[in-house]
N, C-alpha and C positions, 0 to 999 in steps of 0.2 A: 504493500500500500504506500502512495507518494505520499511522503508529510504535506500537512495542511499547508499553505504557503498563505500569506498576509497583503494586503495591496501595497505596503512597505515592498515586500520582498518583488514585487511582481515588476513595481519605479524602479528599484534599484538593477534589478536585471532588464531593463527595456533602453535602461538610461532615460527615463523620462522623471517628472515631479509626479509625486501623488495624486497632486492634481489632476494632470494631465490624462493618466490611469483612470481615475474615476469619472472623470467624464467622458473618456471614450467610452468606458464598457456601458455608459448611458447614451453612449451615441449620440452624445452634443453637438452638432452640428458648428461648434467654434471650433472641434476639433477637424485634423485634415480626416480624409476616408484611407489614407496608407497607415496612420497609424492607429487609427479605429482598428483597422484589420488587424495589426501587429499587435494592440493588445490583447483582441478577441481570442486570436488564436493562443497566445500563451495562457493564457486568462482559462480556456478548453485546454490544453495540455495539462496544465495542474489541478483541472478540475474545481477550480477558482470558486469560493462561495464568499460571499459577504458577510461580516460578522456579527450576527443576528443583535449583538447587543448593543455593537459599536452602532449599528442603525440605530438601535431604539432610545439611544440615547441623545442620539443627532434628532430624530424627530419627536422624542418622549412620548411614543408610544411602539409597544412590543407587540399590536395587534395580536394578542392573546384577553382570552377572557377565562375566567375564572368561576366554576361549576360544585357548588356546594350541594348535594343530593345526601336525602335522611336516608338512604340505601336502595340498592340497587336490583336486589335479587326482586323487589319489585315489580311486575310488570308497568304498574304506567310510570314509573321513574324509570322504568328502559324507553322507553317509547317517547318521554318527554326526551331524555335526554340526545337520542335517536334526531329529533325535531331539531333541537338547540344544534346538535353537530352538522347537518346540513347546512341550517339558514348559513351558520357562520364563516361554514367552509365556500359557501358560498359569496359570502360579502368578503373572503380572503382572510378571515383570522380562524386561529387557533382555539380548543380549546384546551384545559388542563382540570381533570373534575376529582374532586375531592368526596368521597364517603362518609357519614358522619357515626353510621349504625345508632344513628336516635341519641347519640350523647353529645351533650351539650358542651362537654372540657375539647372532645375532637375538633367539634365546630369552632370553637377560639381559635385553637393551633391552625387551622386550616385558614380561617380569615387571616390571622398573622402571618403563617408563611406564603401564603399568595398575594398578601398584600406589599410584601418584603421582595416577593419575585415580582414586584412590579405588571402586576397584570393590568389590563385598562379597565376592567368592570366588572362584574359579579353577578351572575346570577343564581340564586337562592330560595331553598327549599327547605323552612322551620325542621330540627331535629325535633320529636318530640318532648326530648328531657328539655329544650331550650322553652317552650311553651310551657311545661309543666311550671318550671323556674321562673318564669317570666322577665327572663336577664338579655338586654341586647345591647349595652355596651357595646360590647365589639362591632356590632353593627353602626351605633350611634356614631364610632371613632371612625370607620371608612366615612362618615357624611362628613365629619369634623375635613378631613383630608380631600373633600371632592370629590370620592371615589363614586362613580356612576354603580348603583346597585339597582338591579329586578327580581322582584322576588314573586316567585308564582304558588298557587296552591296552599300551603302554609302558609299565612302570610300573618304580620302584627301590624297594628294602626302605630304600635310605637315609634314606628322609624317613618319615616317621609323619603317613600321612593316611588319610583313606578313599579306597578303590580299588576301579574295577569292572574287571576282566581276564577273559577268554573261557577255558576249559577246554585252552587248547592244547594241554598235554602231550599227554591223554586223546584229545581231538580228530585228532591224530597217529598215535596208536597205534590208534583205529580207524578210519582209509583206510588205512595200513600193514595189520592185520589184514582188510579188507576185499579186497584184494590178492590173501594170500594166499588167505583164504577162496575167491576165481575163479582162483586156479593159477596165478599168479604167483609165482614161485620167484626170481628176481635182479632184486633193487628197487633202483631207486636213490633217493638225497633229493638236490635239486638247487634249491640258495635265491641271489637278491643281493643277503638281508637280514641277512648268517651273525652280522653284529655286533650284531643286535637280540635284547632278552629274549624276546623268543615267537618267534624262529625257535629259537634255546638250546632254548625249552623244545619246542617241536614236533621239534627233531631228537632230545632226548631220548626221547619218546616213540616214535618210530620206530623206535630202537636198542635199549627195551625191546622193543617189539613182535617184534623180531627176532629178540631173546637167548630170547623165551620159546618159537622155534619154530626146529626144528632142520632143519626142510624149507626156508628159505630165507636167502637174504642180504644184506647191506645194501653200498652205494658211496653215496657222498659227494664230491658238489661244491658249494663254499663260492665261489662267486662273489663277489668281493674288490670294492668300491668303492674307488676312491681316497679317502685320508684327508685329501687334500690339498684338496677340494672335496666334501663329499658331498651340495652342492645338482644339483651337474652330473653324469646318469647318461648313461653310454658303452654307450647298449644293442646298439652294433655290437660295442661288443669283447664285450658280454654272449652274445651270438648266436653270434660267432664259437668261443666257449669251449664253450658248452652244445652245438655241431655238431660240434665236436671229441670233445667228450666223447663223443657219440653212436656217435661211428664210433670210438670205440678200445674202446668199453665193450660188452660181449654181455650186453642188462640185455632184459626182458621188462614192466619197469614201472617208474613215473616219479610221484614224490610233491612236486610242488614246495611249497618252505615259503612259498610268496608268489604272487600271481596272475600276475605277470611270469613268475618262472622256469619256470611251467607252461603258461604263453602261447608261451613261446620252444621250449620243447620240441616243442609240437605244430608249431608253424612251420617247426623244423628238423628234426623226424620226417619229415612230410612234402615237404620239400626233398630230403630222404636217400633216401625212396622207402620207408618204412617206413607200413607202415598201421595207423590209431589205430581199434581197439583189438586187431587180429589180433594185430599184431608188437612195440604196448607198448602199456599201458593208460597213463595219465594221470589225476593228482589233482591239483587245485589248492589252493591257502585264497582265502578273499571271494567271494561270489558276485558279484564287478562286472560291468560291461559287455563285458570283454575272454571272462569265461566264459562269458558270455549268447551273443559273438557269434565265438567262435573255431571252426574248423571240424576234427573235429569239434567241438560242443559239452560243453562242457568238467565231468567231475565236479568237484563243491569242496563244499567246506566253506563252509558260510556261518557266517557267526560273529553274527548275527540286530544288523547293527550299528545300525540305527535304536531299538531298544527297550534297546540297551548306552547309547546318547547319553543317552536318555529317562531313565533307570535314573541315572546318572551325577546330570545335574540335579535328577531327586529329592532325591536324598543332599541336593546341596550345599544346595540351595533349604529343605529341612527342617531341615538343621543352623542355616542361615540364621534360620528362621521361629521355631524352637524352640530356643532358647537352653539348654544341658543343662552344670551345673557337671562338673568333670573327665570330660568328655566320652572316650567311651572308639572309637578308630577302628575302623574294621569294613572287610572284604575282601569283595566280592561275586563268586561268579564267574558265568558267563552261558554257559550251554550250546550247544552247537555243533549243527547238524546236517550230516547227510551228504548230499548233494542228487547222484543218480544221475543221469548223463548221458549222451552218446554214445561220451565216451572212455574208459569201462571198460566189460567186460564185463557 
């Protein structure tokens, strides 16, 4: 392998200034076309690249952005993230994504070390322990520094940035309404995300949907993660509680705020001996792989997470590109649909 060579070394061996070197291989037109050539081709024999830092420091920015995700084995944080690496690979930057597995100590380290690698902007996805805590400091401190941040999905009112978030409330209130609409009369909402803002707000919505109809009613289980670790999930004690429930509760239909609690349900519907959709319907949220391949096949909500990722980089990449004095932030929301399957009527 040739050693890396430097635009130093490249002047020195042409006999030309530095100068002279870099604005051929930019094909300045001050320069002659004989030694445009003459750089080019040395410039291709060494295999010449420019030094990613030395640029980003000339233009102070490293067109890299920075991808903070509560984890990954997720289906729609693959899918989001899927979104985000297009858009941006598209508008020419990079990304560099960071994992947090729901802890809130990761998330600092991660804001700190990508804000230290100099990345142009941020976009971010609440861990859970960071919402249980309700600590954003470190978020607070990238605003203090300028630092362009988006934050999709999880999102807090505490910080002042742009935000792309899914319709949940709404989104909530019609599979609840959908429920009822097929003669569903004792729904239950069954999450073991209860400490999350869009399970809040999707159980919101379900408890509208209910208050505004006198024909049915609502039960509630809040499946608890331990606070003690919430990168480690206990889905036997998850199971165990959701099959307990099943058997003390006389419910006709099942809204889970989260793709698990709606996976677990049918698994321990049909454990129980209960048939999906005769003896309870089933709703999930994310269309992931568990609802594609649950049996029956699962309704949900899809929250369209690849065009939310795409949407999200936008922003950031525009705010990036187009520099806007007292730049004023903006909330996006991204509409939900309902995708009919085997486990409702």
């Amino acid at each position: 392998m040739r050693k890396k060579v430097t635009l130093k070394q490249l002047a020195r061996e042409l006999n030309l200034s530095i100068s002279t070197v870099s604005k051929s291989l930019k094909n300045d037109p001050e320069i002659s076309q004989k030694t445009i050539i003459r750089v080019h081709e040395l410039a291709d024999f060494y295999n010449y690249k420019p030094n990613a830092l030395a640029v980003s420091l000339k233009s102070n920015k490293t067109k890299t952005i920075g991808i903070i995700l509560p984890e990954i084995l997720n289906h729609f944080f693959a899918k989001v993230l899927y979104g985000i690496e297009q858009e941006a690979s598209e508008k020419g930057y990079k990304i560099v994504t960071c994992i947090t597995n729901e802890s809130y100590k990761k998330e600092v380290e991660y804001v700190e070390m990508l804000n230290y690698s100099s990345v142009d902007g941020f976009i971010v996805s609440l861990s859970q322990e960071t919402q249980v805590l309700n600590k954003f400091e470190h978020f607070k401190e990238l605003k203090r520094d300028n630092v362009p941040i988006v934050m999709f999905d999880r999102v807090t009112e505490e910080i002042e940035c742009d935000k792309v978030i899914v319709d949940d409330k709404q989104a909530s209130k019609t599979a609840v309404q959908y429920l009822i609409d097929t003669g569903c009369k004792k729904i239950a909402v069954i999450t073991t995300i209860g400490d999350l803002s869009v399970a809040k707000l999707r159980l919101e919505g379900a408890r509208e949907a209910i208050g505004a109809n006198d024909q049915a009613s609502l039960i509630e289980l809040l499946v608890k993660d331990s606070i003690i670790d919430l990168a480690v999930k206990n889905s036997n004690n998850n199971e165990q509680e959701i099959e307990q429930f099943l058997k003390d509760n006389d419910i006709d239909a099942v809204l889970g705020l989260d793709e698990t609690a709606a996976a677990i349900t049918i698994n321990m519907s049909n454990k129980l001996g209960y048939k999906i959709p005769e003896d309870i319907s089933v709703i999930g949220f994310t269309d992931g792989l568990l609802s594609k391949h649950s049996y029956p096949k699962l309704t949900t909500v899809s929250q369209h997470a690849e065009n939310l990722g795409a949407r999200a980089a936008q922003i950031l990449v525009d705010q990036l590109d187009n520099f806007v004095e007292n730049y004023k932030t903006k909330t996006e929301v991204v509409k939900t649909s309902l995708i009919l399957r085997d486990s409702t009527h």
